[in-house]
C-alpha positions in Angstrom: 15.4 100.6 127.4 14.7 104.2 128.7 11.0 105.4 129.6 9.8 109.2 129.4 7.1 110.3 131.8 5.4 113.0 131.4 2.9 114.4 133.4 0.0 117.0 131.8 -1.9 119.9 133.9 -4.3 122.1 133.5 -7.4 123.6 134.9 -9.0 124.4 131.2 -11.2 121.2 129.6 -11.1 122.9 126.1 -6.8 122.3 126.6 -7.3 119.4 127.8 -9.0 117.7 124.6 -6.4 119.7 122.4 -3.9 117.5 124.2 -5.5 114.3 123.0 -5.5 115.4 119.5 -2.3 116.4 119.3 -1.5 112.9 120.6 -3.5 111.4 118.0 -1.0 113.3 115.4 2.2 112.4 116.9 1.5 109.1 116.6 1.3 109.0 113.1 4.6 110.6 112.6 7.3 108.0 110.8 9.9 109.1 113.6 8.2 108.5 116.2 6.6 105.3 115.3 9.3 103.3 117.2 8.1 104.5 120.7 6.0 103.1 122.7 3.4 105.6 123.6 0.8 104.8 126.2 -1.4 107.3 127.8 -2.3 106.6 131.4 -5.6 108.5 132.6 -5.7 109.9 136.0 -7.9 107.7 138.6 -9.7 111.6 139.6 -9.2 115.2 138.7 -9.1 117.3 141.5 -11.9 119.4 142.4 -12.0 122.5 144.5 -15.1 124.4 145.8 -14.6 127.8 148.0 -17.4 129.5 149.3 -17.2 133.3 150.4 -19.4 135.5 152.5 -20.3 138.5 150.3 -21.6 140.2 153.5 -19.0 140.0 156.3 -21.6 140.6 158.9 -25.0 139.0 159.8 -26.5 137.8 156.5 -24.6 134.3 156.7 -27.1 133.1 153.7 -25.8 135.1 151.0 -22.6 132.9 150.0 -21.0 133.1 146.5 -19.2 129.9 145.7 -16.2 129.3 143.3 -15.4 125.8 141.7 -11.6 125.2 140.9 -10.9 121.8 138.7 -7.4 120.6 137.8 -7.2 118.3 134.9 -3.9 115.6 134.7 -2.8 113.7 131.9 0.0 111.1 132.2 1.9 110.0 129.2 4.4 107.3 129.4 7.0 106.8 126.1 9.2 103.7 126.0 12.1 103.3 123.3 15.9 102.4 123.1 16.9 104.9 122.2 17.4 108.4 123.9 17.4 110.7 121.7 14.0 110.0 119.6 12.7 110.4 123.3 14.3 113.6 123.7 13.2 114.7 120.4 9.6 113.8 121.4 10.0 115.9 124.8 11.2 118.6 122.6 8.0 118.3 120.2 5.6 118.5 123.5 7.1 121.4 125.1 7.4 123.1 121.6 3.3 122.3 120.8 1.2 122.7 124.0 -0.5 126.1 125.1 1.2 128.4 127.8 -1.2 127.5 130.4 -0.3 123.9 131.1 1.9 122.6 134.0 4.4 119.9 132.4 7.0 117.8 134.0 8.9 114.9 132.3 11.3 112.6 133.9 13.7 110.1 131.9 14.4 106.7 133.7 16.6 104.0 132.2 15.7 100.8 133.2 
């Protein structure tokens, strides 16, 4: 049994509900419906907030602040055999927009 983690960042919302759909596909597709796909949702996204002085002297009031998120997505994939899983990884990385941080791990159990 071999498991395929894959782990899903970005700091866009819009990419992050593309990702879902294109999950929703894959799932349908006759190859891949030997794996084992389960989606495991972050507990919290992270959440930034910096707050500059747009004077740098005496008017400490007028602050500008900037709010950074970071969305995560974990995927998990369980099959038997490798190479459907590698062929997966190969559809994700093909299929997901520039702008997303990916990292995948393979573990046999």
């Amino acid at each position: 049994m071999y498991k395929l983690k894959i782990t899903l960042k970005t700091n866009k919302f819009n990419n992050f509900l593309i990702i879902q759909k294109l999950l929703e596909k894959l799932k349908k597709i006759n190859i891949l419906k030997k794996l084992k796909i389960s989606i495991i949702n972050s507990p919290s996204d992270k959440k930034k907030i910096f707050t500059v002085l747009k004077s740098p002297h005496v008017y400490k009031k007028s602050r500008e602040q900037f709010k950074y998120v970071l969305y995560k997505k974990k995927i998990e994939i369980k099959s038997i055999d490798l190479i459907s899983l590698l062929y997966f990884n190969l559809i994700i990385k093909n299929y997901i927009p520039n702008n997303f941080n990916i990292y995948s791990k393979i573990i046999k159990n």
